[in-house]
MITOR-282791 format. One record per residue (C-alpha): chain; x, y, z. Coordinates in pm, 1 decimal, padded with zeros to 6 digits. Each point is the difference from the previous one (the first is absolute). Layout:
% residues N
> A X Y Z
...
//
This chain:
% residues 384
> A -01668.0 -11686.2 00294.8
> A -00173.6 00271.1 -00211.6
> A -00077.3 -00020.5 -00361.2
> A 00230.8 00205.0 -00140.1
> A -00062.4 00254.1 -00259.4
> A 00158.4 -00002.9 -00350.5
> A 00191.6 00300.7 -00080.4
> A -00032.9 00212.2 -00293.9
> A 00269.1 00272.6 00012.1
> A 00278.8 -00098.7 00227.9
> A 00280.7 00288.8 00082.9
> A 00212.1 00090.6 00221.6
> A 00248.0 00252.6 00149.8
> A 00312.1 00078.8 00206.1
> A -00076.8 00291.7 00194.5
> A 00084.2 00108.2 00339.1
> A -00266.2 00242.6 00197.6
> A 00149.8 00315.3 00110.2
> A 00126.7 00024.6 00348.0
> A -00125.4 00338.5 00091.1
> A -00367.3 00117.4 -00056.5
> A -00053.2 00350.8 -00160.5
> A -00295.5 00188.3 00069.1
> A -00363.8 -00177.0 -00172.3
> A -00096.0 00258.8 -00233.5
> A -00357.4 00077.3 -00025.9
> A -00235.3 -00212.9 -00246.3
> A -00271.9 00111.7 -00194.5
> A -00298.6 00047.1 00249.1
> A -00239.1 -00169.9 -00231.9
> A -00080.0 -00193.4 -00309.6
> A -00195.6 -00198.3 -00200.6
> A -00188.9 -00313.5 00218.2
> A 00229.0 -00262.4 -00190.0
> A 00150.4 -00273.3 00153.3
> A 00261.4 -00316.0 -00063.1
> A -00138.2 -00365.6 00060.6
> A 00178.4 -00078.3 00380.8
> A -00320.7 -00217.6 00073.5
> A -00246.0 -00182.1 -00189.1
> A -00293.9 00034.9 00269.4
> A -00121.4 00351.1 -00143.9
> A 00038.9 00063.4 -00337.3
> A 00279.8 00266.9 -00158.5
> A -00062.7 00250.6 -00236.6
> A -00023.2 -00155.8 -00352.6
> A 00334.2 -00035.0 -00162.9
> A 00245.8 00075.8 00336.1
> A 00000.0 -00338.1 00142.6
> A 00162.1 -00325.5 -00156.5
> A -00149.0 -00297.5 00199.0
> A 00268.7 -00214.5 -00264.4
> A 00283.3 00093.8 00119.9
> A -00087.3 00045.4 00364.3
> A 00383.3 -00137.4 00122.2
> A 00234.8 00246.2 00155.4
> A 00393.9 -00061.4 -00063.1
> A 00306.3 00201.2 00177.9
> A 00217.3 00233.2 -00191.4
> A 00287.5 -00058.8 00229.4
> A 00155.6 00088.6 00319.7
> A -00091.7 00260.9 00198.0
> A 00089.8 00180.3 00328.6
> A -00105.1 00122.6 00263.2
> A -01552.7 -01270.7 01840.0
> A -00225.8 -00242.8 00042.2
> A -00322.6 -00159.7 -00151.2
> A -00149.0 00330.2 -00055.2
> A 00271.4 00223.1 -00037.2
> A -00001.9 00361.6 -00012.9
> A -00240.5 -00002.2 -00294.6
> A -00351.4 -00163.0 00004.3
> A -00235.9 00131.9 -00265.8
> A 00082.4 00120.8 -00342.4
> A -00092.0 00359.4 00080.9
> A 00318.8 00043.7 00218.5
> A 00187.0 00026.3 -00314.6
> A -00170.3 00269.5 -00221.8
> A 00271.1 00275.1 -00008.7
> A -00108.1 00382.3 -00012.5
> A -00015.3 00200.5 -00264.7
> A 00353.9 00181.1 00120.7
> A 00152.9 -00329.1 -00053.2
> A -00002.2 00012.4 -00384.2
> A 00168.2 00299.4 -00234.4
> A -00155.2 00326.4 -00008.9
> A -00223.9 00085.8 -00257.9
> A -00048.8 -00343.8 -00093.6
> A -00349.1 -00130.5 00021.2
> A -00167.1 -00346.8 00099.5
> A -00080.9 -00214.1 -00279.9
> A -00087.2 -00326.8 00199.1
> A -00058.3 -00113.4 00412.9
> A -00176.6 -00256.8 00138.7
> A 00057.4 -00298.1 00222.8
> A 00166.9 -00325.1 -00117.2
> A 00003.4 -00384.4 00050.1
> A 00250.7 -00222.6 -00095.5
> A -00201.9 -00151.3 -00297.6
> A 00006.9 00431.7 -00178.0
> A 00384.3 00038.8 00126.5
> A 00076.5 -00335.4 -00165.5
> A -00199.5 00121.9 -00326.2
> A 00242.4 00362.3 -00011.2
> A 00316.7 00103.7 -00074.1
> A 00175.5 -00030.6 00359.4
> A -00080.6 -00410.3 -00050.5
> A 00332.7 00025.6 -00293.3
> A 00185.8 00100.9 00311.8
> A -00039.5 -00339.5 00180.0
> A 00065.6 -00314.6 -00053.7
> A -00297.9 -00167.2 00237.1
> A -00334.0 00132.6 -00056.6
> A -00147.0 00241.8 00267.3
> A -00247.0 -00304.3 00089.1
> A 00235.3 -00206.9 00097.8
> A 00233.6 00242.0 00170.5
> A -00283.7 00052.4 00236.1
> A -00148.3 00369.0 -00073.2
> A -00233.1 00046.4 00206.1
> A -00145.5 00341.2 -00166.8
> A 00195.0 00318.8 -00155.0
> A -00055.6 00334.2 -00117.7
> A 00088.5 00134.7 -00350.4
> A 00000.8 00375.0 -00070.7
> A 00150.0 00147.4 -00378.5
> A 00110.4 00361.9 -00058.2
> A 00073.8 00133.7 -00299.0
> A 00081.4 00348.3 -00214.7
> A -00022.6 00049.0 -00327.7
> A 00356.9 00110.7 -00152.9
> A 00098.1 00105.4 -00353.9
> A 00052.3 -00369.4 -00166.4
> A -00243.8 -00188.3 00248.3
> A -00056.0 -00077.8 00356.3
> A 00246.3 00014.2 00343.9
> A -00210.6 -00266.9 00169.4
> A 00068.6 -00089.5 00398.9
> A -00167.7 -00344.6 00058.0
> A -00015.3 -00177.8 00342.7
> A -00144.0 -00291.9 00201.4
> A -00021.7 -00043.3 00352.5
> A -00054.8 -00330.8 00131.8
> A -00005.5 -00177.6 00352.6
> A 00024.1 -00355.3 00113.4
> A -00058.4 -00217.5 00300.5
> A 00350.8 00057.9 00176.5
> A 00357.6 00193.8 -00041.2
> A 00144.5 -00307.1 -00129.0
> A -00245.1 -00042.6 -00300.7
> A 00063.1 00379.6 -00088.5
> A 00311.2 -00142.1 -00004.2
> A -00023.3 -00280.0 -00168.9
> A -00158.4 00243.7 -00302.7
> A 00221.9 00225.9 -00001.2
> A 00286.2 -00258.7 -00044.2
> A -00225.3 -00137.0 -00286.2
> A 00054.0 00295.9 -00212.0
> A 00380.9 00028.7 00131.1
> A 00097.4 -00372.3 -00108.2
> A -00172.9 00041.6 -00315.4
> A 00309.6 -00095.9 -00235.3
> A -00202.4 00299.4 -00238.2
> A 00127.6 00222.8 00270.2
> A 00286.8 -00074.1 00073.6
> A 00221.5 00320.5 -00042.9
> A -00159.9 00240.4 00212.1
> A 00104.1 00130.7 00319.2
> A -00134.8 00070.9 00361.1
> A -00129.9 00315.1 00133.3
> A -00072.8 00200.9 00298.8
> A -00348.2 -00048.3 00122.1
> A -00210.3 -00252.2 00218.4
> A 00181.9 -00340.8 00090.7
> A 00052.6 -00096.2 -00321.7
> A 00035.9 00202.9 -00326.9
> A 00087.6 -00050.6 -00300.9
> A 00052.9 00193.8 -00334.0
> A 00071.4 -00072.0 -00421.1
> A -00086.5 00207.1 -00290.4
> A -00295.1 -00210.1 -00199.4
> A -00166.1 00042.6 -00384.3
> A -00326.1 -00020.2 -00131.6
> A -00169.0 00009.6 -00343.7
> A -00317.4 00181.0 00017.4
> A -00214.5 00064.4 -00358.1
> A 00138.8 00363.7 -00011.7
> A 00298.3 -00141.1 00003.2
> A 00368.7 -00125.4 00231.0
> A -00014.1 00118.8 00369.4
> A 00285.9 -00055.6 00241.7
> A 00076.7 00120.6 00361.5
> A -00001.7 -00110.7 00365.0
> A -00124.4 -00259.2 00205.1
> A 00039.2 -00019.1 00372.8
> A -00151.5 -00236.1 00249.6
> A 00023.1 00002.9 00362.7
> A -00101.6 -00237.2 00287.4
> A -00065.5 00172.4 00361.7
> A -00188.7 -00219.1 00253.6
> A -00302.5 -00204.5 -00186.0
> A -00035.2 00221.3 -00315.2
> A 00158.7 00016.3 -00300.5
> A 00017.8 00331.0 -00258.3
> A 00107.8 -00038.1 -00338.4
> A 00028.1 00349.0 -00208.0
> A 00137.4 00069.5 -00358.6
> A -00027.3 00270.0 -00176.5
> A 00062.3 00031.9 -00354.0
> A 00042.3 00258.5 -00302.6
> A 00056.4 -00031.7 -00438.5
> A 00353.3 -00171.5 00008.6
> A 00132.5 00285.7 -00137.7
> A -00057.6 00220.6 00307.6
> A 00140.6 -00240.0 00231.7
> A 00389.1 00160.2 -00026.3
> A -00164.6 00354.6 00066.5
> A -00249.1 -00113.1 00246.5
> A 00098.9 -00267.7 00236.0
> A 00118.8 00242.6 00297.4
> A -00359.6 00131.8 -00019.5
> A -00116.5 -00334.2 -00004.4
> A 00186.4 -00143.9 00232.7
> A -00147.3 00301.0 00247.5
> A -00312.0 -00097.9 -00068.8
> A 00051.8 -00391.0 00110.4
> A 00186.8 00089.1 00268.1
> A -00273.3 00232.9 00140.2
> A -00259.9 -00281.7 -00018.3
> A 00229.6 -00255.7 00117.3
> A 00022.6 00280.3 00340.4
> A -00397.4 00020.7 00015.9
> A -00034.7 -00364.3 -00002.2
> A 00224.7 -00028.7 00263.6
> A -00113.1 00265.1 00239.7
> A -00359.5 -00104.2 -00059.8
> A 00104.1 -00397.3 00125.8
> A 00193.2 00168.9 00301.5
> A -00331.4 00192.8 00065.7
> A -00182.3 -00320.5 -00001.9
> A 00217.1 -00197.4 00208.1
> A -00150.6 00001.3 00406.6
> A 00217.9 00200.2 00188.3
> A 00142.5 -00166.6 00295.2
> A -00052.2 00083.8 00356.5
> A 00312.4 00022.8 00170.6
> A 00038.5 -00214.9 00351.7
> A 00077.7 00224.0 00287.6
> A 00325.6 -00147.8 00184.4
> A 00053.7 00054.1 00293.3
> A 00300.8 00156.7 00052.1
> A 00218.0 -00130.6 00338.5
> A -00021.2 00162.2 00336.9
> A 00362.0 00181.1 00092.1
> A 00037.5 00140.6 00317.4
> A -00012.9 00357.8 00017.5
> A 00279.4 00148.3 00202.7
> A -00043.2 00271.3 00319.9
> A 00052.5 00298.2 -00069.0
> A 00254.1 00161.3 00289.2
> A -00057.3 00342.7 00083.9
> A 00270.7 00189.3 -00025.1
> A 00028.0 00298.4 00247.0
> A 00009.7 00340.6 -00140.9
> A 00233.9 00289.9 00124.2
> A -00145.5 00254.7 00240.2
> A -00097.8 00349.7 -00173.6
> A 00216.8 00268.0 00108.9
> A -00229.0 00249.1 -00080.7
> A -00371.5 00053.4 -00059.3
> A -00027.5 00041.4 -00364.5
> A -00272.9 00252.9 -00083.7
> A -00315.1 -00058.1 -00246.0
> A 00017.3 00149.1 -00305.7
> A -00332.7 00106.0 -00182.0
> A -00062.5 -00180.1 -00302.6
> A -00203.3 00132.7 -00251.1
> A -00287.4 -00242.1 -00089.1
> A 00033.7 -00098.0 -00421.2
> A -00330.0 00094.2 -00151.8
> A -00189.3 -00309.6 -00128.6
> A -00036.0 -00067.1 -00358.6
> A -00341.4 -00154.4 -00052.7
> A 00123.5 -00333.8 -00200.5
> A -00228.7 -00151.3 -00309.9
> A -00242.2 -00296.0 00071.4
> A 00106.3 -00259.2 -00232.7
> A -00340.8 -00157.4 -00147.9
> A -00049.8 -00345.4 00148.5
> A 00001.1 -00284.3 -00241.4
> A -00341.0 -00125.1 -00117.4
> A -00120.6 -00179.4 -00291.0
> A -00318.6 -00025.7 -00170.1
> A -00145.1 -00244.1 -00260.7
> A -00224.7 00034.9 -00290.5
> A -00097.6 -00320.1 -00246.3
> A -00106.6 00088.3 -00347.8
> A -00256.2 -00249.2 -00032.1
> A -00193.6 -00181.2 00228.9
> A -00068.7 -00287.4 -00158.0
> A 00216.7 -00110.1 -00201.2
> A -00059.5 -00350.4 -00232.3
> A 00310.5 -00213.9 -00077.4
> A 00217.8 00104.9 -00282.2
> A -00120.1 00359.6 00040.3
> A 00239.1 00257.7 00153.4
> A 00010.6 00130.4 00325.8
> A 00141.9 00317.0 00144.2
> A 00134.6 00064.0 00374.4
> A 00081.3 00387.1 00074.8
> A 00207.9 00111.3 00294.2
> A 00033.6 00381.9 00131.0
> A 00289.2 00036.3 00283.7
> A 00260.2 00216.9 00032.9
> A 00267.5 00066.4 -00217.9
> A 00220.1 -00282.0 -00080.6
> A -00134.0 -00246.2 00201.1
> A 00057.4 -00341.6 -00028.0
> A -00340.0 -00212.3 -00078.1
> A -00041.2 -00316.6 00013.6
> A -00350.7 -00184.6 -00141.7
> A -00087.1 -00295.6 00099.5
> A -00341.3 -00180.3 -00147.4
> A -00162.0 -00311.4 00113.7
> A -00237.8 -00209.3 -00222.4
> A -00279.0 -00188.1 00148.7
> A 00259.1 -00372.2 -00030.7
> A 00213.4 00170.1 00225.8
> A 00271.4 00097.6 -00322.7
> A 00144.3 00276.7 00055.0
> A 00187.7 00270.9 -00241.8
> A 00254.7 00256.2 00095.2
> A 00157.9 00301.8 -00147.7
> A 00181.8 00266.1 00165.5
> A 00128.1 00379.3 -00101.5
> A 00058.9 00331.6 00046.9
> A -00259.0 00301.3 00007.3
> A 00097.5 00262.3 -00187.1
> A 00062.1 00386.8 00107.6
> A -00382.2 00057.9 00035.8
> A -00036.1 -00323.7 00189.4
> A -00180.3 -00188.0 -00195.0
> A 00044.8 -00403.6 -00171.1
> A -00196.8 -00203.6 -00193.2
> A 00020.5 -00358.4 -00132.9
> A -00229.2 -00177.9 -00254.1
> A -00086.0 -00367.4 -00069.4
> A -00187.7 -00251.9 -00151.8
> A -00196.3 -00203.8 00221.2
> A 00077.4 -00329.4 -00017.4
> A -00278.1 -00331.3 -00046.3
> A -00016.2 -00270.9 00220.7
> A 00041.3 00200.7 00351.7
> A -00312.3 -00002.0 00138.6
> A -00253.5 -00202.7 00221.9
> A -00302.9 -00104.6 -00016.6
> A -00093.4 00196.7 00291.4
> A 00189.3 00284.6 -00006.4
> A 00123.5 00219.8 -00301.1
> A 00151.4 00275.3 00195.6
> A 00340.3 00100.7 -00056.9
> A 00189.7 00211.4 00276.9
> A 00257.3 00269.9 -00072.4
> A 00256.7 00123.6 00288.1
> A 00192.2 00271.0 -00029.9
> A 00299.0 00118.2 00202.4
> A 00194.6 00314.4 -00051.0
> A 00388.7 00047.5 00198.9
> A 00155.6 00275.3 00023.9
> A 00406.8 -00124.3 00012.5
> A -00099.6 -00041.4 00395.7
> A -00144.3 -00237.2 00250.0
> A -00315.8 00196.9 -00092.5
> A -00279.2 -00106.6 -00252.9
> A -00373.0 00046.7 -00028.7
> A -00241.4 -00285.0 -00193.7
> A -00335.6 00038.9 -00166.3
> A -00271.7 -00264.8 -00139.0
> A -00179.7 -00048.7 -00281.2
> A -00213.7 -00320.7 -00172.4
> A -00204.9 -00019.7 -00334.1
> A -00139.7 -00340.9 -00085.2
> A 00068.0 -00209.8 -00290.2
> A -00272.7 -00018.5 -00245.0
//
C-alpha cells in the first residue's frame, strides 16, 4: 500500500454533470507559458505548482489480450495535438515510468503505487489556456502493462479506492469510469473532472480542472474536453491493436438444379428490324489512381529529438504509418489526409531501440481509398 499523502484543504461537492453536451466554445488561442505542478519530473513555473498538497479528492457524484497486448512501447500513447482544446497550448510531454507517475498527481488517484501495479511505461501530455482568474488545465497519462488483466487490475485500483467512491461509469473503452475531483494549487482552489478508462493493456487517466468558482459555468465545456481525449485514447489503442485476418470457410457444396427448357411459341409473323439510333458516347473522367508518397523530415534523428513523417495522396485518404525500430518495436498511428491529400505525424524518438549493429529505423506507409485498393511507400532514417 502507498504512502498516503496528508491533506491540507479537504472539500467536497454534490453535483451532477449535465446530461447533454452544448457546443465547446472557443478558448483563448494563446497565453502566457505558465503551468500547474501535475508532475514533479520537470519543473513548473515558479509559484503555480504546490508539490504539498499534491492529493486529489472528489467533489461528488457525477454522470455520465495477451502478454503484450495491443500496446508495447510508450510512444503508442502520445495523443495529437487535435486531442486537447483548441487554442490551448502544450505546457509539458514526455515519456513516463512508474517511479515519475508515482511522484505526480494521478498517484492521489490510486491506492497501489504504479510500481507495484505493474506499469510498464506511460505517456503524460498537459494542455493548458490561460483564462481571466487562472488556468483551464487538461492533464493526462497514458500507461500500458504486461496484459488486459493488469490494465485491469489498475483501473479497478483507482475504482475501489474508498476516496472514490461516488462516481459513476462512462461510455468509453472496457472500462470507464468518471467523478468530479479538487485540487489546491498556489494560485489558489481548482476543481473539475477526472475520468479513467481501461481498453485492452492501457490505461488513460484525464482531469481537467479550472478556479472553483468557474466550475458551475464551465463543467459542460470541460466535460467536452475529457470526453474528447478519453475518444483519442481510445481510437489510438484500436489503431494499435493487430487486425485480424479472417479464416476463409468454406461454405458447403448444394447441388445446383437443371435448368428445363421450356419451349417457346412459334412466331406468327416475321417481326421487322427497327433502326435504332446509336446514343452518342460521353467521354467519362479518369478517376486518379491512388498513390502515396513519403517524405521524412530528418534523416537522422537522435533519441528524444522529434521526428516528422509526411504523406501526399489523394483527398481523404485513409493513412496508416507504421515504423519499425532496429529491436523489432514497432509504433502505429493512423488518419485521415486532408482535402489536399496530405498527413503528417510527429514524434519523439524513443532510447533504448536500437542494436548494436544496426540503427536503422523503417517507415511503411499505406494509403486506402474506402476500397480493396491501396498503394504503400518506404522510407528509413537511422537513429543517431
Amino acid at each position: 500500500m502507498k504512502r498516503l499523502v496528508l491533506l491540507a484543504t479537504m472539500f467536497s461537492l454534490s453535483l451532477t454533470l449535465p446530461q447533454t453536451l452544448g457546443a465547446m466554445p472557443s478558448v483563448h488561442a494563446a497565453g502566457p507559458a505558465r503551468g500547474h505542478g501535475y508532475e514533479t519530473t520537470t519543473g513548473s513555473v515558479p509559484g503555480q505548482g504546490l508539490r504539498s498538497v499534491r492529493r486529489l479528492v472528489p467533489l461528488g457524484t457525477s454522470h455520465q489480450t495477451n502478454a503484450s497486448g495491443s500496446i508495447l512501447l510508450a510512444l503508442e500513447l502520445e495523443l495529437p495535438a487535435s486531442a486537447f482544446p483548441p487554442g490551448s497550448y502544450l505546457y509539458e510531454e514526455h515519456e513516463d515510468t512508474a517511479s515519475q507517475a508515482d511522484n505526480s498527481r494521478f498517484s492521489s488517484l490510486h491506492v497501489s503505487t504504479y510500481a507495484d501495479l505493474g506499469m510498464q511505461g506511460g505517456w503524460f501530455q498537459y494542455y493548458t489556456t490561460q483564462i481571466s482568474d487562472g488556468l483551464f488545465d487538461l492533464a493526462y497519462l497514458g500507461s500500458f502493462y504486461s496484459s488486459n488483466d493488469a490494465a485491469k487490475r489498475a483501473f479497478d485500483d483507482v475504482r475501489n479506492n474508498p476516496t472514490f467512491a461516488n462516481g459513476t461509469a462512462c461510455n468509453f473503452g472496457e472500462q470507464c469510469y468518471q467523478d468530479y475531483i479538487g485540487a489546491v494549487f498556489s494560485d489558489g482552489e481548482y476543481r473539475g473532472v477526472l475520468q479513467v478508462i481501461q481498453s485492452s493493456n492501457a490505461l488513460m487517466e484525464v482531469m481537467s480542472l479550472v478556479p472553483a468558482a468557474d466550475l458551475p459555468s464551465r463543467q459542460t465545456e470541460i466535460l467536452a474536453n475529457v470526453n474528447r481525449v478519453s475518444a483519442a485514447f481510445v481510437q489510438d489503442i484500436a489503431a494499435a491493436a493487430p487486425t485480424a485476418v479472417p479464416t476463409a470457410t468454406r461454405a458447403p457444396s448444394t447441388s445446383t438444379p437443371t435448368s428445363t427448357a421450356t419451349p417457346q411459341p412459334a412466331a406468327t409473323h416475321t417481326p421487322v428490324p427497327t433502326a435504332t439510333a446509336t446514343p452518342t458516347s460521353t467521354p467519362a473522367s479518369t478517376p486518379i489512381p491512388l498513390f502515396v508518397s513519403v517524405h521524412l523530415a530528418h534523416r537522422s534523428v537522435a533519441s528524444g529529438k522529434k521526428q516528422t513523417i509526411s504523406v501526399t495522396t489523394l483527398s481523404n485518404a485513409g493513412v496508416t504509418v507504421v515504423v519499425t525500430f532496429p529491436d523489432g518495436t514497432k509504433v502505429h498511428r493512423t488518419g485521415t489526409a486532408d482535402a489536399g491529400g496530405h498527413y503528417a505525424w510527429s514524434f519523439k524518438q524513443p532510447a533504448g531501440h536500437t542494436r548494436a549493429a544496426k540503427r536503422t529505423a523503417g517507415v511503411l506507409v499505406t494509403a486506402t481509398n474506402g476500397s480493396a485498393a491501396s498503394a504503400r511507400a518506404n522510407a528509413s532514417y537511422t537513429i543517431g
